[in-house]
Biotite code that builds the C-alpha atoms (Angstrom):
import biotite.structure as struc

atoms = struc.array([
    struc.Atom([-93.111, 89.252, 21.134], chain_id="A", res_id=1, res_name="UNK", atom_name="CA", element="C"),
    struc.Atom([-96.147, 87.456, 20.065], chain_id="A", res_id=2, res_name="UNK", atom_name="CA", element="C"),
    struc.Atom([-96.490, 85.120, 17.112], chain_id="A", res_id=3, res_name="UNK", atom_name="CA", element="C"),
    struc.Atom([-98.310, 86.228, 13.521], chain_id="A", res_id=4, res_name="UNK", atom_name="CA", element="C"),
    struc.Atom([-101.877, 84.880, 13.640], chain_id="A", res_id=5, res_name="UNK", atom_name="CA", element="C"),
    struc.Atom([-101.953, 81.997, 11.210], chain_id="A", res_id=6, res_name="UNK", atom_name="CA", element="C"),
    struc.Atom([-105.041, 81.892, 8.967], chain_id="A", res_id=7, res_name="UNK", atom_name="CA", element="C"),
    struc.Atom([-106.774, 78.650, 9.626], chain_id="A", res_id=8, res_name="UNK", atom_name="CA", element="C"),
    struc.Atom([-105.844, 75.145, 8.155], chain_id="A", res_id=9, res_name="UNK", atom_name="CA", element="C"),
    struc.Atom([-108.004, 72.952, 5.971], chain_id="A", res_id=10, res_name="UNK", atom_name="CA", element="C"),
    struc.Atom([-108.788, 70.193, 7.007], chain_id="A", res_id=11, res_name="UNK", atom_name="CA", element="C"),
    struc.Atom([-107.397, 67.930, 4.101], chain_id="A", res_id=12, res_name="UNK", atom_name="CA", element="C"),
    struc.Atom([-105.090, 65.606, 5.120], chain_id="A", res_id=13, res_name="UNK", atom_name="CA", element="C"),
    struc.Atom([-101.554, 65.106, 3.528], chain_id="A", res_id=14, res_name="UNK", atom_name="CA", element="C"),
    struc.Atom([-101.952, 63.577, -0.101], chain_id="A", res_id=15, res_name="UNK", atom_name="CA", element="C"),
    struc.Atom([-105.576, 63.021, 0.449], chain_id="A", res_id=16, res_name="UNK", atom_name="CA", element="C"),
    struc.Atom([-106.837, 62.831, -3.233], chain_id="A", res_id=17, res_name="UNK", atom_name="CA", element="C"),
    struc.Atom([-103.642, 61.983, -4.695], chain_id="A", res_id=18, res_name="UNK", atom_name="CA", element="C"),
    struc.Atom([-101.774, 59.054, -5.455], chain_id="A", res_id=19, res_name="UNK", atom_name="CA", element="C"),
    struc.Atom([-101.620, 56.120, -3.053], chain_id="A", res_id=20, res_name="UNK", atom_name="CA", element="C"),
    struc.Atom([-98.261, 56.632, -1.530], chain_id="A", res_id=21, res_name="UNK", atom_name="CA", element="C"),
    struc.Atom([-98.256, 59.980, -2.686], chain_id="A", res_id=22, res_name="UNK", atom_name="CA", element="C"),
    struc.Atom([-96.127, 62.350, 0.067], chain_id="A", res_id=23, res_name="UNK", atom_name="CA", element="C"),
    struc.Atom([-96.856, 65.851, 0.632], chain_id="A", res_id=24, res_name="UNK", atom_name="CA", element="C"),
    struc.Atom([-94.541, 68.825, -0.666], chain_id="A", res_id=25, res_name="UNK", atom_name="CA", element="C"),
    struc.Atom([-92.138, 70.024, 2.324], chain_id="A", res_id=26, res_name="UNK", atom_name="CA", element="C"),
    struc.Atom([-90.758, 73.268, 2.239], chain_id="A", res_id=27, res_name="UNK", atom_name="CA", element="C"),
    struc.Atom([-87.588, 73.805, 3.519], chain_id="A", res_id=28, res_name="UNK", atom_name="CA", element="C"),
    struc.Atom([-85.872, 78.194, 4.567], chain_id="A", res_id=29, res_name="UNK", atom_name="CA", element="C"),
    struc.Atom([-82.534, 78.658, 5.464], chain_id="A", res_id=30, res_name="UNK", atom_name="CA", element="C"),
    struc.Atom([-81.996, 81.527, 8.038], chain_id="A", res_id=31, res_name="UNK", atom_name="CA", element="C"),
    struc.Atom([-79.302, 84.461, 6.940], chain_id="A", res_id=32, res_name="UNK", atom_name="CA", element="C"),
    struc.Atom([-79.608, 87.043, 9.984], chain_id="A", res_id=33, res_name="UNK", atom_name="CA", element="C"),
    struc.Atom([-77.250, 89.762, 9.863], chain_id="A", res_id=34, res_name="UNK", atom_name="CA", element="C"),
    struc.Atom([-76.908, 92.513, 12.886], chain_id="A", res_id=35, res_name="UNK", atom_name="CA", element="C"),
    struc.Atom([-73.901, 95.140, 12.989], chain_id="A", res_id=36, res_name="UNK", atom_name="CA", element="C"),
    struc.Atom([-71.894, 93.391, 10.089], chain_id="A", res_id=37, res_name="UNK", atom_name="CA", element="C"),
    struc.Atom([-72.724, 90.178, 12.113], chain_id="A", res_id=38, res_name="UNK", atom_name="CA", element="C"),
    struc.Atom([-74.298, 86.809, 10.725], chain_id="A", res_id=39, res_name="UNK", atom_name="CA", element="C"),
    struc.Atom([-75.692, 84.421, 12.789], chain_id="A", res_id=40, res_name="UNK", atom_name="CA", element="C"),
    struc.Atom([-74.515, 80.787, 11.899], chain_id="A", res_id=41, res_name="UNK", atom_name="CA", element="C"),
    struc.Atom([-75.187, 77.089, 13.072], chain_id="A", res_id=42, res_name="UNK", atom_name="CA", element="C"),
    struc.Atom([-72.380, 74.892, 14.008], chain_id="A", res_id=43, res_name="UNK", atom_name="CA", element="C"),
    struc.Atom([-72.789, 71.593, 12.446], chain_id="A", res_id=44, res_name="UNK", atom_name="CA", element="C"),
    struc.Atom([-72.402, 68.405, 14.951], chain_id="A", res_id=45, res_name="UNK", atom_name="CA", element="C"),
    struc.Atom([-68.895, 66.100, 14.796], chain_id="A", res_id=46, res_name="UNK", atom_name="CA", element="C"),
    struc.Atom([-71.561, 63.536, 13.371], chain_id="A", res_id=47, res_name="UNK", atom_name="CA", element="C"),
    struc.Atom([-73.453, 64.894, 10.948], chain_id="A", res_id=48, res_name="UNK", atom_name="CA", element="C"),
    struc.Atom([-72.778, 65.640, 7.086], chain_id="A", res_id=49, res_name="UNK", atom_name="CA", element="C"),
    struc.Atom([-70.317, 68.552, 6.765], chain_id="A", res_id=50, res_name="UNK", atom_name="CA", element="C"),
    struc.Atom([-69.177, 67.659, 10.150], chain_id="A", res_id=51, res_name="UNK", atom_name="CA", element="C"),
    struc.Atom([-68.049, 70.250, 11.876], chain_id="A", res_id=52, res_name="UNK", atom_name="CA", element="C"),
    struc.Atom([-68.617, 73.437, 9.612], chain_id="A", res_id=53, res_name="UNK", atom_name="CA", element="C"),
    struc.Atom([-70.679, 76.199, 9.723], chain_id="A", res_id=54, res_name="UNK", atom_name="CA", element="C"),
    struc.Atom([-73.903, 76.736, 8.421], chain_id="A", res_id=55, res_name="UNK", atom_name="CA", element="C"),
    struc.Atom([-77.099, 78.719, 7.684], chain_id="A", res_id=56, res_name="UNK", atom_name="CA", element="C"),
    struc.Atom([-79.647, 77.844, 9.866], chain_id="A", res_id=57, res_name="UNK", atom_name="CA", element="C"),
    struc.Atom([-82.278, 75.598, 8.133], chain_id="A", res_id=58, res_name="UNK", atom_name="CA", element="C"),
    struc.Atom([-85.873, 74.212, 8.839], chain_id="A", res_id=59, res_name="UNK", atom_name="CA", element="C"),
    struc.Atom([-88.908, 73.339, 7.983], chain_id="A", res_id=60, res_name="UNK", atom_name="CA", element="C"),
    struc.Atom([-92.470, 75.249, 7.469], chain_id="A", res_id=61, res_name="UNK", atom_name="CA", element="C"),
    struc.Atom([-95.242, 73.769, 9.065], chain_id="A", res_id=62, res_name="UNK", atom_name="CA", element="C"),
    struc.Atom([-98.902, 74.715, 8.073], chain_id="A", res_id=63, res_name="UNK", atom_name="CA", element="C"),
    struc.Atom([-98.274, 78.594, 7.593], chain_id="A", res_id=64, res_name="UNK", atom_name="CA", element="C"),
    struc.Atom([-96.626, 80.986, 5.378], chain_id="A", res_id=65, res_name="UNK", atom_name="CA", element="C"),
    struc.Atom([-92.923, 81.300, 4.648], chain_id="A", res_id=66, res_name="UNK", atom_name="CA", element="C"),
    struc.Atom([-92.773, 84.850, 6.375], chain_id="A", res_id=67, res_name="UNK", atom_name="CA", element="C"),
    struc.Atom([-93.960, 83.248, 9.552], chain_id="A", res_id=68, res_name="UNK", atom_name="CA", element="C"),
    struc.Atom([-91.754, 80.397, 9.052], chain_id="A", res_id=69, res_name="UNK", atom_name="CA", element="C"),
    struc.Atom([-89.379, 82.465, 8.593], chain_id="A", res_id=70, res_name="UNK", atom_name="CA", element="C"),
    struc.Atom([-90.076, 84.453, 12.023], chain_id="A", res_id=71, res_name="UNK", atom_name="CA", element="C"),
    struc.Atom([-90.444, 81.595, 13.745], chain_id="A", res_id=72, res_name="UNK", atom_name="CA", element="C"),
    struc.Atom([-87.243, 79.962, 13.363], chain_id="A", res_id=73, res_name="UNK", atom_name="CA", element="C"),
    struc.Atom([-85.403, 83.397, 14.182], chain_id="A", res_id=74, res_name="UNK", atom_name="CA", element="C"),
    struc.Atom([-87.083, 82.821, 17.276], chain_id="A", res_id=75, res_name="UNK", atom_name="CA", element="C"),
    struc.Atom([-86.061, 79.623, 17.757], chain_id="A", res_id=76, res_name="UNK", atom_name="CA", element="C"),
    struc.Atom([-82.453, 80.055, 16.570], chain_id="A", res_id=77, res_name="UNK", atom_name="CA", element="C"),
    struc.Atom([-81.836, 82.914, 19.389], chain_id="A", res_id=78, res_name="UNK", atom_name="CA", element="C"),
    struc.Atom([-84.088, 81.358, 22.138], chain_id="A", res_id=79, res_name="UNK", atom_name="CA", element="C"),
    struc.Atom([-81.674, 79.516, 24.640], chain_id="A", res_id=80, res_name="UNK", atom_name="CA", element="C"),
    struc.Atom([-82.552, 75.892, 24.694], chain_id="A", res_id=81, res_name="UNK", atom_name="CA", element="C"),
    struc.Atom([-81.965, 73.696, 28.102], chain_id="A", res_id=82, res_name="UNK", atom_name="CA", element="C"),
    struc.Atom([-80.765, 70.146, 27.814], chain_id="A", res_id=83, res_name="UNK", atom_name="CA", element="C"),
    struc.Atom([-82.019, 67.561, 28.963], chain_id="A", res_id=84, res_name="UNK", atom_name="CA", element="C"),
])
């Protein structure tokens, strides 16, 4: 499955023009997929907050649109990870 063709990026960098210090708006999606009655849901670490529970899977949008954000961390949510 190939990924959405992004439209391209300006080349303004992060609070350039703003306020010295200034940091740029991040925008954070949270993940609900449902097949057959079934939800796919992240398993908080022992460490982290909410140790231990169960979550929706969150992250962050880089330079492109929420739908491909979106899309994009479906894939990586169900893509098998090695470790290292």
């Amino acid at each position: 499955m190939g990924r959405p063709s992004l439209p391209p990026v300006s080349g303004r960098q992060p609070g350039a023009g703003s306020r010295s210090g200034s940091v740029p708006h991040v925008v954070g999606v949270h993940l609900y997929l449902e097949q057959d009655g079934r939800v796919l849901l992240g398993l908080r670490h022992p460490s982290a907050f909410a140790a231990s529970t169960h979550h929706f899977r969150p992250g962050h949008c880089e330079p492109e649109s929420a739908v491909s954000c979106l899309v994009r961390e479906a894939e990586e949510a169900v893509t098998p990870r090695s470790r290292t």
